[in-house]
C-alpha positions, 0 to 999 in steps of 0.5 A: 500500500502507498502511504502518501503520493510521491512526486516526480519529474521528467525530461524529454528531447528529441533530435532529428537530423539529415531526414533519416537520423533520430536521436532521444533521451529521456529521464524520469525520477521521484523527487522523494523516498517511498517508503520500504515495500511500497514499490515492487517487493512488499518485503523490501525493507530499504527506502527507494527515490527511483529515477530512470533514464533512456536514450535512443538512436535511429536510422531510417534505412527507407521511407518505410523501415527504421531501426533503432538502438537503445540505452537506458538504465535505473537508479533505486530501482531494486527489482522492479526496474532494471540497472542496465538495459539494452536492445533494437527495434525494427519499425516497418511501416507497411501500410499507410497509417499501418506499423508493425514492430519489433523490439529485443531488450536486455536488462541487467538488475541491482546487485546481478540478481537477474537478467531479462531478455524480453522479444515484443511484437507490436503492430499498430493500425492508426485511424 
């Protein structure tokens, strides 16, 4: 259970460059503690102020196809949010108004207690 609301703050820009470059970061992050077991594992006995982070260049390879590289990460994150994260999209806009994607990501968490390899599909009809 949350004892009281935490508030945050976040950050986004983006770069476009040559009509086919793309680069992104972004940062997220509590501007206070939560209290311990209020975020993820309700036995996590420590205090967390989590804050996360994520940059992201792309290449659009034609007017249709982009691929991308990531980077993000996290502090006090425990584990609900990885430490380190890495991975590729493949964006293919097959139709008009029509994208199907890609995604592989790696996440490394706090103190090398786990690793994930997640593979996401997504495609998205716009209307």
């Amino acid at each position: 259970n949350l004892e009281s609301l935490v508030a945050g703050w976040s950050a986004y820009v983006t770069f476009e460059f040559l009509d086919r470059f793309h680069l992104i970061g972004e940062y997220v992050g509590a501007l206070d503690n939560f209290e311990a077991g209020e975020i993820g594992d309700a036995a996590d006995t420590k205090k967390r102020e989590p804050s996360a982070w994520n940059l992201e260049f792309g290449v659009a390879i034609m007017e249709a196809l982009e691929i991308a590289a990531r980077y993000g990460g996290s502090d006090d994150g425990g584990d609900l949010l990885p430490e380190s994260e890495y991975g590729a999209v493949l964006n293919w806009g097959f139709f008009e108004n029509t994208n199907l994607g890609i995604e592989y990501l790696h996440g490394e968490f706090e103190d090398d207690l786990m690793e994930t390899d997640v593979v996401t599909a997504q495609l998205a009809v716009e209307f």
